[in-house]
N, CA and C of each residue as an Amber inpcrd file, in Angstrom:
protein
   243
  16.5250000   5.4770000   8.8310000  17.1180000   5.9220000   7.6010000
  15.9980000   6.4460000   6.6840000  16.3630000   7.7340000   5.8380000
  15.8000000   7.9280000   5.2950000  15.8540000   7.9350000   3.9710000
  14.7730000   7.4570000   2.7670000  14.4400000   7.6690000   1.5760000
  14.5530000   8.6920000   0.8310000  15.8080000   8.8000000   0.3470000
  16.0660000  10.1130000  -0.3580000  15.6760000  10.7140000  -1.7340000
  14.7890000   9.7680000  -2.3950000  13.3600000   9.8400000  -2.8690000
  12.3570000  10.4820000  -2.3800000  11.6850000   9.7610000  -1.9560000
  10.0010000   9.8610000  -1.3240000  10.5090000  11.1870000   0.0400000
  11.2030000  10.9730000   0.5970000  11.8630000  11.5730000   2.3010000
  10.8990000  10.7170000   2.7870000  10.5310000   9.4690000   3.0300000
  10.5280000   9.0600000   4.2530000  11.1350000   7.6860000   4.3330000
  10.4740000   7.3790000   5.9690000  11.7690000   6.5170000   6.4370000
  11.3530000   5.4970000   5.7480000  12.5370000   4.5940000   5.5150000
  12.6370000   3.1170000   5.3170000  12.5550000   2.0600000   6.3860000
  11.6310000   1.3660000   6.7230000  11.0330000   0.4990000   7.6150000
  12.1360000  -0.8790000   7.5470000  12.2130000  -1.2560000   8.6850000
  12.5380000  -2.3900000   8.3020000  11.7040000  -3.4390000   7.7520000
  12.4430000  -4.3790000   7.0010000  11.8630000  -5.3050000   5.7080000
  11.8360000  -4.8640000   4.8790000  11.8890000  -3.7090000   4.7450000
  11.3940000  -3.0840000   3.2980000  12.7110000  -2.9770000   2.5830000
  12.6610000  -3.0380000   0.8060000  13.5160000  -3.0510000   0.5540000
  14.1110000  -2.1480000  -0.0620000  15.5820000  -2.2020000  -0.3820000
  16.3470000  -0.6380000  -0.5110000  16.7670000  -0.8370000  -1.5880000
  17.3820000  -0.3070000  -2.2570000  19.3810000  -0.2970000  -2.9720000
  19.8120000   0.4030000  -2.5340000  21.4270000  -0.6740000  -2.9270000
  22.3370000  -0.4570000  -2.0820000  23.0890000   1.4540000  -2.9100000
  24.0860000   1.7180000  -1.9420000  24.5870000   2.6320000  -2.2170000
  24.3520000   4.1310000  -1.1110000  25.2100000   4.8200000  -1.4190000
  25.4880000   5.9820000  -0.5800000  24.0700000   6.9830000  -0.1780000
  23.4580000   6.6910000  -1.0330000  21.6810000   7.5160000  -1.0050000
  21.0340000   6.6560000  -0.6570000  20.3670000   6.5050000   0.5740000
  19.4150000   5.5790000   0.7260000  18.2080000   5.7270000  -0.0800000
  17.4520000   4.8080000  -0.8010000  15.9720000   4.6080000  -1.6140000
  15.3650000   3.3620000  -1.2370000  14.0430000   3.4830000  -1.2460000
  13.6280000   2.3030000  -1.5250000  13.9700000   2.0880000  -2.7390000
  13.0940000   0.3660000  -2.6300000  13.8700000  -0.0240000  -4.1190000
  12.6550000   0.2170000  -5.6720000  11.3500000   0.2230000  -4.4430000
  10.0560000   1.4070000  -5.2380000  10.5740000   2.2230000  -5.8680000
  11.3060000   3.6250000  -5.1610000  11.1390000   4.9090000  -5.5170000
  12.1320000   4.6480000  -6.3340000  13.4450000   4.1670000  -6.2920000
  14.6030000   3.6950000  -7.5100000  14.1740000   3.1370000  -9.0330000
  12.7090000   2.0190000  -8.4800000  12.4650000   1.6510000  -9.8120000
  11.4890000   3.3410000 -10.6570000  10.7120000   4.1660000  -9.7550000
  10.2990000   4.8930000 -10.0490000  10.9970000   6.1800000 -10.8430000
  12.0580000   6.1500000 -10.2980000  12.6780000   7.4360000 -10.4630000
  13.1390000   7.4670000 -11.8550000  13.9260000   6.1140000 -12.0500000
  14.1980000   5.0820000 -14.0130000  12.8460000   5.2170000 -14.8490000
  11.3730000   4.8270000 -14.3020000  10.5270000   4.7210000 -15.3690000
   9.1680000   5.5000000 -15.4710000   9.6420000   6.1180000 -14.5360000
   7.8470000   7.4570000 -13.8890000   7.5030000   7.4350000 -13.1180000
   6.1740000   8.2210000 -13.3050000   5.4300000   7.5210000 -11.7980000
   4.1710000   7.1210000 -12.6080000   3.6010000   6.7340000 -11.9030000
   2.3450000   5.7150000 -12.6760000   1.4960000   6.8410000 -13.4230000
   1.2130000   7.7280000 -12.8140000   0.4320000   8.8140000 -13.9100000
   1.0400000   7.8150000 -15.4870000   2.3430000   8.4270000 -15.6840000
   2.9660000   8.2190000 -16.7570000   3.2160000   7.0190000 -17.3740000
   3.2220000   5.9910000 -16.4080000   2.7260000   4.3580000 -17.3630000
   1.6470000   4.3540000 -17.0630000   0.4590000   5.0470000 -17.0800000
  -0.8110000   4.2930000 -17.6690000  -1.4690000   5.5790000 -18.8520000
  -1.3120000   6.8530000 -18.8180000  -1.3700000   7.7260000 -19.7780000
  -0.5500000   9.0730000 -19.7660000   0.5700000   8.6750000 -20.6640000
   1.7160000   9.6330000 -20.5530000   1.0010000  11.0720000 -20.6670000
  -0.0510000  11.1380000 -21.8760000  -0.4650000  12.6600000 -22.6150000
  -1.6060000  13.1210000 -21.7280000  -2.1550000  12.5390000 -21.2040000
  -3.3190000  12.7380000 -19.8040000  -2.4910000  13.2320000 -18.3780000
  -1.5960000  12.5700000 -17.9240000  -0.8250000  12.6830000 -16.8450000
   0.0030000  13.7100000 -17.1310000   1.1470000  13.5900000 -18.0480000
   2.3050000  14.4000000 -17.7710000   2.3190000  15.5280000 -19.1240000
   1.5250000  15.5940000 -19.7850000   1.4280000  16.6580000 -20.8390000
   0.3710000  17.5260000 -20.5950000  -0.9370000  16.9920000 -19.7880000
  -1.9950000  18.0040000 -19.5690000  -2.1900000  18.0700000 -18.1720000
  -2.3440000  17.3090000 -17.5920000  -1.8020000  17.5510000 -16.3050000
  -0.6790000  18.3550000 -15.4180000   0.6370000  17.1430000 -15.9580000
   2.0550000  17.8360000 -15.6230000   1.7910000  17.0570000 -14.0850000
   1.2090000  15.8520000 -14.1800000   1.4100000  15.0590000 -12.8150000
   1.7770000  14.0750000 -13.0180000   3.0100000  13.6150000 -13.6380000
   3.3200000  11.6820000 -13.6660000   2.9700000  11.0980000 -12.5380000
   2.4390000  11.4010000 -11.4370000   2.1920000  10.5550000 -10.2810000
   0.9550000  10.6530000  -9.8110000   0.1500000  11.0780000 -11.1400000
  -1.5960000  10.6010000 -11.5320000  -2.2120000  11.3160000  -9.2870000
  -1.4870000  12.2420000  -9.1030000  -2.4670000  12.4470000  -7.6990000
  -1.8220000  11.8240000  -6.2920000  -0.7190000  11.1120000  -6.5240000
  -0.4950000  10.5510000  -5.4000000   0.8910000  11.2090000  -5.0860000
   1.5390000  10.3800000  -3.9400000   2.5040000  11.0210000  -3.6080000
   3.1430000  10.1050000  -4.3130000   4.8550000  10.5010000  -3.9750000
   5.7950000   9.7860000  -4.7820000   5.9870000   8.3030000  -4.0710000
   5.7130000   7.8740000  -3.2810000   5.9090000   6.6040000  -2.4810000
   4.8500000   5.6020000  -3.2020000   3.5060000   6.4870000  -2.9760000
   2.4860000   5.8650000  -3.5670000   2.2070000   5.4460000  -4.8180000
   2.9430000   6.1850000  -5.4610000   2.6490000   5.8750000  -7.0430000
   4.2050000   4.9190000  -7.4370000   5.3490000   5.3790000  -6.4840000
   6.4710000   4.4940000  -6.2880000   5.6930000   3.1210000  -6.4550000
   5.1320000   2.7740000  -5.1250000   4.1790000   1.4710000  -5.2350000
   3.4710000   0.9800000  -6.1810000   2.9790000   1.7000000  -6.8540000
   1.7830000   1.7950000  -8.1700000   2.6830000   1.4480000  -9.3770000
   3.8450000   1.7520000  -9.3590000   5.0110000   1.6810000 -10.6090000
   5.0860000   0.0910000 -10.3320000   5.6640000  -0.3340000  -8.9100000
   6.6030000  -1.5860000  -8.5930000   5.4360000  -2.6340000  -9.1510000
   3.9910000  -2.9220000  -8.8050000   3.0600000  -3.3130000  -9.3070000
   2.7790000  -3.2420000 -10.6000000   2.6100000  -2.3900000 -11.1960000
   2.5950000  -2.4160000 -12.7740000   3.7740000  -2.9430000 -13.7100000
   4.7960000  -3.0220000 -12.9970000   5.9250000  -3.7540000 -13.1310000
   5.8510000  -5.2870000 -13.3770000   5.2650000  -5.3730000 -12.1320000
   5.5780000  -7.2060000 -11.4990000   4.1220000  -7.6110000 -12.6050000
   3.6660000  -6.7980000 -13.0810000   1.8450000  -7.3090000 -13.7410000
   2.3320000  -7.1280000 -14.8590000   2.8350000  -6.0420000 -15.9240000
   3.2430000  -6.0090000 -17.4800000   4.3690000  -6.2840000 -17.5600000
   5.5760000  -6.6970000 -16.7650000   7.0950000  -6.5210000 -16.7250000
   7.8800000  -5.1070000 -17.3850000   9.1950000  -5.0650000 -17.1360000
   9.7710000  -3.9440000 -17.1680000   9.6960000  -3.5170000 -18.7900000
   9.7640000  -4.9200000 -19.5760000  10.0920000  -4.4620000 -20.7800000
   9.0320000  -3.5920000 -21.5240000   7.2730000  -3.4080000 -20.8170000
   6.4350000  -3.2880000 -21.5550000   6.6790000  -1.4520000 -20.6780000
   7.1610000  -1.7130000 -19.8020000   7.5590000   0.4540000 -19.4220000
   8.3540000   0.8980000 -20.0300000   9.7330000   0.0370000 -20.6170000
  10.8330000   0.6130000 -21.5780000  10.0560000   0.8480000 -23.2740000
   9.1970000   0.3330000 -23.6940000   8.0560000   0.6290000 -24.9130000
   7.5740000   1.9050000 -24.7230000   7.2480000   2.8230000 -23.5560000
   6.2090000   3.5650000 -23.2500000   6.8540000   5.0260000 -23.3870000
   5.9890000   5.8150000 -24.0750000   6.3130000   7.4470000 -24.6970000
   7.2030000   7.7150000 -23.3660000
């Protein structure tokens, strides 16, 4: 199955949400709050740049989001420009 996010596959173990589009549950939290470019410097990343995903791909910085997550919690990405 594939990640209709990122396009790639979803491994088993790994985790999804549920629903008709397969995602990880990375690229889902990503897709709601950026990509890490954009939680760690919105005006560096996505205003002069124009890369919220600071260089990486979308899986990767997917990952980079889910982590910055589980380390500041969600409420400190819902604060963020």
């Amino acid at each position: 199955m594939i990640c209709h996010l990122c396009e790639e596959e979803i491994q088993g173990g790994e985790d999804r949400v549920p629903g008709n589009m397969p995602a990880h549950r990375e690229c889902a939290l990503r897709e709601v709050l950026g990509g890490i470019g954009h939680l760690l410097d919105h005006a560096h990343f996505c205003r002069t740049l124009h890369d919220p995903d600071a260089g990486m791909t979308y899986r990767e910085s997917a990952r980079m989001v889910a982590l910055w997550v589980r380390l500041k919690g969600v409420e400190a990405a819902a604060e963020r420009d």
